[in-house]
C-alpha positions in Angstrom: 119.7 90.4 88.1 116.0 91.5 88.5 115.2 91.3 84.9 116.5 87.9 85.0 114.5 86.6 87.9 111.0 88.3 86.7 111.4 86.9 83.2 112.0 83.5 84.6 108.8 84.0 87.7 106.6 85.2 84.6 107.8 82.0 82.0 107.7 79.4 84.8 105.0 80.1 87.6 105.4 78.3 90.3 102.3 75.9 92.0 102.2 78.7 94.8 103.4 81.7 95.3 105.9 82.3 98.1 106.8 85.3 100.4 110.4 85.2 98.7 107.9 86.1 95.1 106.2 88.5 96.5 109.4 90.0 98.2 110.5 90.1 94.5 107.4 92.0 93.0 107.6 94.5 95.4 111.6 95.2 94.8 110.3 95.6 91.1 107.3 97.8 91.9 109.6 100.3 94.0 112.1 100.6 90.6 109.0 101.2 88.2 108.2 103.6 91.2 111.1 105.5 91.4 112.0 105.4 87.0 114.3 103.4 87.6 113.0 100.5 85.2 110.6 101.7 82.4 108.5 99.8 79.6 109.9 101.7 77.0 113.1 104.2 77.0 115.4 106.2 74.5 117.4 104.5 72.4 119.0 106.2 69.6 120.2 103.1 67.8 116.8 102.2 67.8 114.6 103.0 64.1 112.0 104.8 66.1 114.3 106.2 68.9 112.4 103.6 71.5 113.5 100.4 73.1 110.9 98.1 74.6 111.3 96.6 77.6 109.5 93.2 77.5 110.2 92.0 80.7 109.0 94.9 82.5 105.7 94.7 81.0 106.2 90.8 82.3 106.4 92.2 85.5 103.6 94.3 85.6 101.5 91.4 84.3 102.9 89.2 87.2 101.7 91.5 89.6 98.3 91.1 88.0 98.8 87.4 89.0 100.0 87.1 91.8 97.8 89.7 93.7 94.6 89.0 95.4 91.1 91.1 94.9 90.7 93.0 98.2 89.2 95.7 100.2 90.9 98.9 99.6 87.7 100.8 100.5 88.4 104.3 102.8 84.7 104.3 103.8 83.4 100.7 102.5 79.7 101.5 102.3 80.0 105.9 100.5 82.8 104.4 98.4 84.0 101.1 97.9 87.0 100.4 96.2 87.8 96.7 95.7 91.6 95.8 93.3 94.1 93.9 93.2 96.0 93.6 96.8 99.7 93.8 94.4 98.2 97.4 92.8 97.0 99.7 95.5 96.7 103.6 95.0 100.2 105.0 95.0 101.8 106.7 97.9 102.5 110.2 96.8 104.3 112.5 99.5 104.4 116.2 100.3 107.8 116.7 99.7 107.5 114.7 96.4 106.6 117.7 94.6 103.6 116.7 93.1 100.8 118.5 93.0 97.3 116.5 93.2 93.4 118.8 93.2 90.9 117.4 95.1 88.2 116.0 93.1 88.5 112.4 92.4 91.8 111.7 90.5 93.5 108.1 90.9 96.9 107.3 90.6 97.9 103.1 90.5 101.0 102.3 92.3 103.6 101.1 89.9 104.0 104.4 87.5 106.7 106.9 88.0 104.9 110.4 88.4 108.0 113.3 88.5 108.4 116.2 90.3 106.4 119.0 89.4 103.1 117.0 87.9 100.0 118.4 88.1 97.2 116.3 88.4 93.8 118.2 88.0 90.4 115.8 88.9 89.4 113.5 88.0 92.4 112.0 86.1 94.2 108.9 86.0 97.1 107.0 85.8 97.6 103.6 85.3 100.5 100.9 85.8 103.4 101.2 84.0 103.0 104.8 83.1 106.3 107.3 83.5 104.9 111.0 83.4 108.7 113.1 83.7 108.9 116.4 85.4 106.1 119.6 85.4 103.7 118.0 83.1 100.2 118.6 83.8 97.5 116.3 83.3 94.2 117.9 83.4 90.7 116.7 83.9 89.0 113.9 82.7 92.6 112.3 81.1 93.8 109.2 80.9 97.7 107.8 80.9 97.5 104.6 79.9 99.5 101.3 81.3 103.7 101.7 80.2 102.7 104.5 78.1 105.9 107.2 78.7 105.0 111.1 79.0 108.0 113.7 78.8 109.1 116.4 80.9 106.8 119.7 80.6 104.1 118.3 78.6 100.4 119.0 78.7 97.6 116.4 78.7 94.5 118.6 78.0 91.2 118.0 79.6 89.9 114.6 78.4 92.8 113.8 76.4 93.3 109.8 76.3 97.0 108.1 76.1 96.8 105.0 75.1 97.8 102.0 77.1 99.8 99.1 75.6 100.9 96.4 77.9 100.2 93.1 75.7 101.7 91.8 73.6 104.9 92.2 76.0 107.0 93.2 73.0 104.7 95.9 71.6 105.4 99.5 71.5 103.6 101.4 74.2 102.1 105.1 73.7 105.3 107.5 73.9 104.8 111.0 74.1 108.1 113.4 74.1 108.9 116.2 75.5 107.2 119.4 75.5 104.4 118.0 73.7 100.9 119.7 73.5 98.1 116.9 73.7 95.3 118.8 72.7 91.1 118.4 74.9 89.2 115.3 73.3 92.1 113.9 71.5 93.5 110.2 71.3 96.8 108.7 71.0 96.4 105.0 70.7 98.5 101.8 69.6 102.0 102.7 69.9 102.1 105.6 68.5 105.2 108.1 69.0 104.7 111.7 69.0 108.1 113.9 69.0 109.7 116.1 70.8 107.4 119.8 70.8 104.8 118.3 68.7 101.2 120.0 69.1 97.9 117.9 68.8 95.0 119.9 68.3 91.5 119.3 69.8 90.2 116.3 68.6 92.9 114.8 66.9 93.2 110.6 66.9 95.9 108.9 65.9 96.6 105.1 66.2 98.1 102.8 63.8 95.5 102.7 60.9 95.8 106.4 60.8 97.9 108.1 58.0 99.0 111.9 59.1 99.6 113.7 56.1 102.4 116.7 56.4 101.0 119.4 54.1 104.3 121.5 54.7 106.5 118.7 53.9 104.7 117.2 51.3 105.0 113.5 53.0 102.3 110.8 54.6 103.9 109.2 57.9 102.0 105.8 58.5 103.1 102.5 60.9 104.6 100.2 58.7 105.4 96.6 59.8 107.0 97.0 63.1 107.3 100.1 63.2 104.9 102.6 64.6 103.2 105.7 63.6 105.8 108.6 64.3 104.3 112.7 64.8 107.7 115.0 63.9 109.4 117.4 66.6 107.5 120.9 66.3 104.9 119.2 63.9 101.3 121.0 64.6 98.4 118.5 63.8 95.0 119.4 63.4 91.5 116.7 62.5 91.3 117.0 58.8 89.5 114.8 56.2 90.0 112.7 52.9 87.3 112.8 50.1 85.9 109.0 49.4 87.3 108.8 45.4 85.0 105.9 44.1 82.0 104.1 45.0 78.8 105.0 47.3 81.1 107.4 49.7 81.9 109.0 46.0 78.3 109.6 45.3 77.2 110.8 48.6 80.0 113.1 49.0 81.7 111.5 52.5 84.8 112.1 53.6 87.2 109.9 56.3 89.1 111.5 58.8 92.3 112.5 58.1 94.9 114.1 60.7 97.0 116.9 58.5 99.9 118.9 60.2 99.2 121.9 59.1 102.5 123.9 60.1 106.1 123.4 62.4 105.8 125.2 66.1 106.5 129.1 65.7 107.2 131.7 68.1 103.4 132.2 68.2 102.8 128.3 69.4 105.5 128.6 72.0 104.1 131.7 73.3 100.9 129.8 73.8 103.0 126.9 75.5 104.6 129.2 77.6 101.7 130.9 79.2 100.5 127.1 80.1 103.2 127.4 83.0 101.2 129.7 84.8 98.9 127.5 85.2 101.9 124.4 86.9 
């Protein structure tokens, strides 16, 4: 079983790698190529609706490893381009569906990019990642290592998703379906955003950040294991929290504060919806 034999390559490394080893690696790379294997996936037993997948994120470390720094340069002396020999740039076909601008974007092999992406320069895409069907990813974004973008999402300009690949057993970034990840904002440290959620420019969210739910009258936080969950349809916007004692008191500061400030309407999936023209 492939889980099996990565888990025991990763816990007992051998004095030198093989052929056979490497043979192995690259059998994992082509599942985590095709989404076949993910870091995380749905699991609706699961308290936050995720399952990790620890020994995938083992693998992906093993390839770190086991490669070799080497030459990938296309013209050595305009651009050099020097990585590890086990993560080149992925191979992305015609017939793959994907759509990639020229400008500059950079996709590592070892993600899962569906049909129907589009990639606008520069972006990029690291190991690990699964980006599902006609989501775009604009310019100047990042998807982070394992973290797992939905089906029709949009990843404005400059937008950062969070990678999380150690500790093996920690919750990547997971953003659902249909989610709206608003220019200049930052989802960070496991964090889950739901299903049709909408994150407004500039909005950061990570595990020390409390969203507060204005229409619901409830505070979501991460709390132990668990991470920081955004509700289905939730719309989020940067807010702020008066300082109630002390200096910040005196001087009149405020901390930032994330507030969802309404549930998706018709309005905000009109808005979504004319976003396809641009797929």
């Amino acid at each position: 079983m492939l889980s099996r034999e990565i888990e025991q390559l990763f816990d007992h490394p051998p004095a030198k790698y093989l052929p056979e080893h490497f043979a192995l690696f690259q059998e994992f790379k082509n599942e985590l190529n095709t989404g076949k294997v993910r870091a995380a996936e749905p699991d609706p037993s699961a308290p936050a609706g995720w399952r990790v997948n620890g020994w995938v994120k083992k693998g992906i470390l093993l390839g770190f490893r086991i490669g070799a720094v080497t030459d990938m340069s296309v013209d050595p002396v305009r651009q050099p381009f020097f990585d590890k020999s086990t993560y080149p740039p992925k191979h992305i076909a015609l017939d793959s569906g994907v759509r990639i601008v020229p400008g500059g974007s950079s996709i590592r092999d070892g993600c899962f990019i569906g049909k129907g992406v589009t990639c606008m320069p520069p972006m990029f895409v690291n190991v690990g990642a699964y980006v599902g069907e006609q989501t775009m990813i604009d310019s100047h974004a990042l998807i982070g290592s394992c973290a797992q973008v939905g089906k029709s999402c949009h990843i404005s300009a400059a937008a950062q998703i969070g990678g999380v690949l150690e500790p093996v057993g920690a919750m990547p970034v997971i953003i659902e379906d249909d989610v709206l990840v608003g220019g200049n904002s930052g989802v960070f440290e496991g964090t889950i955003v739901k299903r049709g959620a909408v994150l407004g420019t500039g909005t950061m969210l990570n595990r020390s950040t409390a969203v507060y739910d204005v229409v619901r009258g409830e505070v979501y936080t991460a709390t132990g294991d668990q991470p920081l969950i955004v509700p289905e349809r939730a719309v989020v916007v940067p807010g702020s929290r008066p300082i109630s004692r002390g200096k910040g008191k005196d001087w009149g500061l405020s901390l930032y504060a994330p507030v969802i400030v309404k549930y998706r309407d018709e309005k905000t999936d009109l808005r979504a919806q004319l976003e396809d023209l641009l797929r």
